[in-house]
N, C-alpha and C positions, 0 to 999 in steps of 0.2 A: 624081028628082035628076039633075042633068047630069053628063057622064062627067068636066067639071073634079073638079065637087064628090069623085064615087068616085076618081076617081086624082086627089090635090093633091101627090102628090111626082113624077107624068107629066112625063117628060126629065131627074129628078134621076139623081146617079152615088152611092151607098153604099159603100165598103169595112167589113166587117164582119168583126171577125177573131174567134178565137173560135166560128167559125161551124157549126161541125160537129155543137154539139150545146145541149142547154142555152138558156140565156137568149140566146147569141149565133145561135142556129140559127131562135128563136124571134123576135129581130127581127129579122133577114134576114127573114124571112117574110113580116115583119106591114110591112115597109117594100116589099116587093116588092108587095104586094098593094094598097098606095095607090099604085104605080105606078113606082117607083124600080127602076133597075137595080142588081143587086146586086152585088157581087165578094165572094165568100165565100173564107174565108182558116184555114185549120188546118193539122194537120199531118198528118193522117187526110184522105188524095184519098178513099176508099169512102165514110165519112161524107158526107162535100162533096158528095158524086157524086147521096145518097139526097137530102140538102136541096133540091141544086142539081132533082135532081126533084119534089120537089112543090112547089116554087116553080115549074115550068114546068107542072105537071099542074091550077094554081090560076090559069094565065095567066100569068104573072109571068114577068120578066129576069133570068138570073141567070148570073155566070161562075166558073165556081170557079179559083182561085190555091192549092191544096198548097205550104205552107213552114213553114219553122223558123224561128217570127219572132227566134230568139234567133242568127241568123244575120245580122249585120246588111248582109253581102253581096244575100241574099237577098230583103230589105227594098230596097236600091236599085235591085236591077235589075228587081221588081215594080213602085216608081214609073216607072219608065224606061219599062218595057212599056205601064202604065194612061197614061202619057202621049202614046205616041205613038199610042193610039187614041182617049182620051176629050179633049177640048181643057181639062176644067176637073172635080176630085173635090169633090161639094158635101157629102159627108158623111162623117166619119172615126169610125166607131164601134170605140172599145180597150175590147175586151171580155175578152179571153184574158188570161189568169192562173193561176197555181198557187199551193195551197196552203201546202204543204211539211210540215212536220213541227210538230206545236201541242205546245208544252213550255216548262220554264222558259227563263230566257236564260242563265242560264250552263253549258246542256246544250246549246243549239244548235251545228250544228256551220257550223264555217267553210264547208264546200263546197258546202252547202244554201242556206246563205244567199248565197253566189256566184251559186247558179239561179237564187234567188226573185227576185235582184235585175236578173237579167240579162230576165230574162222580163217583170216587174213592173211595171219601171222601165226599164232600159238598151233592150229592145225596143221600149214605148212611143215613148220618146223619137226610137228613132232611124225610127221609123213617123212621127212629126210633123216631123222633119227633110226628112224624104225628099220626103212629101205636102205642105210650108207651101207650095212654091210652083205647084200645083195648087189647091190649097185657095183659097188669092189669086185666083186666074184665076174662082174661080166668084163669083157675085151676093151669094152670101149661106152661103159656106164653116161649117160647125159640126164641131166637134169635142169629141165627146162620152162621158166616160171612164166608166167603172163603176169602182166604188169599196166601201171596206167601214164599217159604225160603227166598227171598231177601228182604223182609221184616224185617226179623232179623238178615240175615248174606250179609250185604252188598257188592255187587256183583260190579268187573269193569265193564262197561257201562247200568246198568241198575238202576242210581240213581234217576230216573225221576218214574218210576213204583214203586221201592223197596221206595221211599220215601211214595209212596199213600200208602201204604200199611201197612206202620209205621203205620203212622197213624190211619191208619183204626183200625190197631189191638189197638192204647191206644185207641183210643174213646169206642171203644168194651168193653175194660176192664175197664175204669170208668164205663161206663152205667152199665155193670155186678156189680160192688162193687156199686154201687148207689142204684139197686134193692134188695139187697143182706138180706135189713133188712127192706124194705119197700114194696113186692110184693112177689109173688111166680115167677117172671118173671127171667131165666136164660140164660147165654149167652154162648154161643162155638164159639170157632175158628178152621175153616178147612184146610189144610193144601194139598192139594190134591196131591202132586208129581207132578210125569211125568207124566201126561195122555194126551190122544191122540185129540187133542183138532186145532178147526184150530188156535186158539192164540197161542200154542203150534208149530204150524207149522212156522208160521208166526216168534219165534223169535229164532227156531232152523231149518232152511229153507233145509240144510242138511241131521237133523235126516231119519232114516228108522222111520215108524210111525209106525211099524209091532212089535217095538220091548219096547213099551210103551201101560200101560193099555188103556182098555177103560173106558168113562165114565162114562157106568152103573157102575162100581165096582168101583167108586167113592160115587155114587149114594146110591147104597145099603148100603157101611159104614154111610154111614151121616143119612139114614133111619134107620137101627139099633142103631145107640148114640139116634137116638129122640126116641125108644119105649122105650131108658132105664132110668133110672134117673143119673144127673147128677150135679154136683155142679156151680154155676157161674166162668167163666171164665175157662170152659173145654176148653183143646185145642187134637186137634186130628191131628196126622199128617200121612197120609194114605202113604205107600211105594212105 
């Protein structure tokens, strides 16, 4: 096999936030390893630091970014920085999120839901502000969200998460129909299942975890959708 065919993301740019551990640690990985450099993004630099190594000890590019994406300061001056060294960001993976608190709704409380939003939603968002016009600059810009089924099929006690996430996916799908005839930039939405995840454990404290993927084969679907072409507003939902 020729070294195209092994690296097909060779001179792509990744931001992966989320990256420190989980499903975002795992496709930082699996995108580094077809050849992409990566910018890994959490708020935990030690974490960053172990990925950021076996992404180098696998061959792989990788730069670690430590922030608080709910910081939307910190978000501009991170594009400001990936700018004046990469001329164009070809891949925006929003991976990072929080749970919060799974309960009825008239028990949530106001200041929880201020987080989940600011984190969920308002950080997303101000990540695709910052990046649209990086994103533009590249050949074939994608931007591609993780997402939950309680997003669409509204779940008893999880109206506080399944709302952020509403959300996330229309803002996702305007930006996508907004690029649609004004860029080559497209957008997906992921859908990851059950996988084995400690937020996973955290809101099924019961499950066997033996009996749910891992995140690499999360990983590796969302790195095969980006070597292929696809249309704005892809959505993928892994089993």
């Amino acid at each position: 096999m020729s070294e195209t065919n092994d690296k097909p993301l060779d001179g792509k740019l990744a931001l992966v936030t989320g990256a420190s551990r989980g499903i975002g640690a795992e496709i930082a990985k699996e995108l580094a390893k077809r050849g992409a450099h990566i910018i890994l993004t959490a708020r935990n630099a030690k974490d960053l630091e172990d990925v950021e190594a076996e992404i180098f000890d696998a061959g792989g590019q990788a730069t670690i970014a430590p922030l608080d994406l709910s910081d939307g300061d910190s978000v501009a001056r991170l594009a400001t920085a990936v700018g004046g060294r990469w001329e164009a960001l070809d891949y925006l993976v929003l991976n990072a999120a929080m749970l919060g608190s799974l309960g009825p709704v008239p028990t949530l409380q106001g200041k929880e839901l201020n987080q989940l939003f600011t984190l969920n939603v308002l950080a997303q968002h101000a990540l695709i502000a910052a990046f649209d016009p990086l994103l533009r600059k590249s050949e074939a810009g994608r931007v591609v969200a993780l997402t939950s089924s309680v997003g669409r099929k509204p779940r008893p006690f999880w109206g506080g998460y399944g709302a952020t996430k509403a959300a996330l996916e229309t803002m996702i799908a305007s930006y996508g129909e907004e690029m649609r005839n004004l860029s080559n930039v497209r957008t997906a939405i992921v859908d990851p299942g059950r996988t084995r995840t400690k937020m996973r454990a955290e809101a099924y404290p019961g499950e066997d975890p033996m009996t749910l993927k891992t995140a690499d084969v999360v990983a590796g679907k969302i790195a095969d959708m980006l070597v292929t072409d696809f249309d704005t507003n892809h959505r993928l939902e892994i089993d």
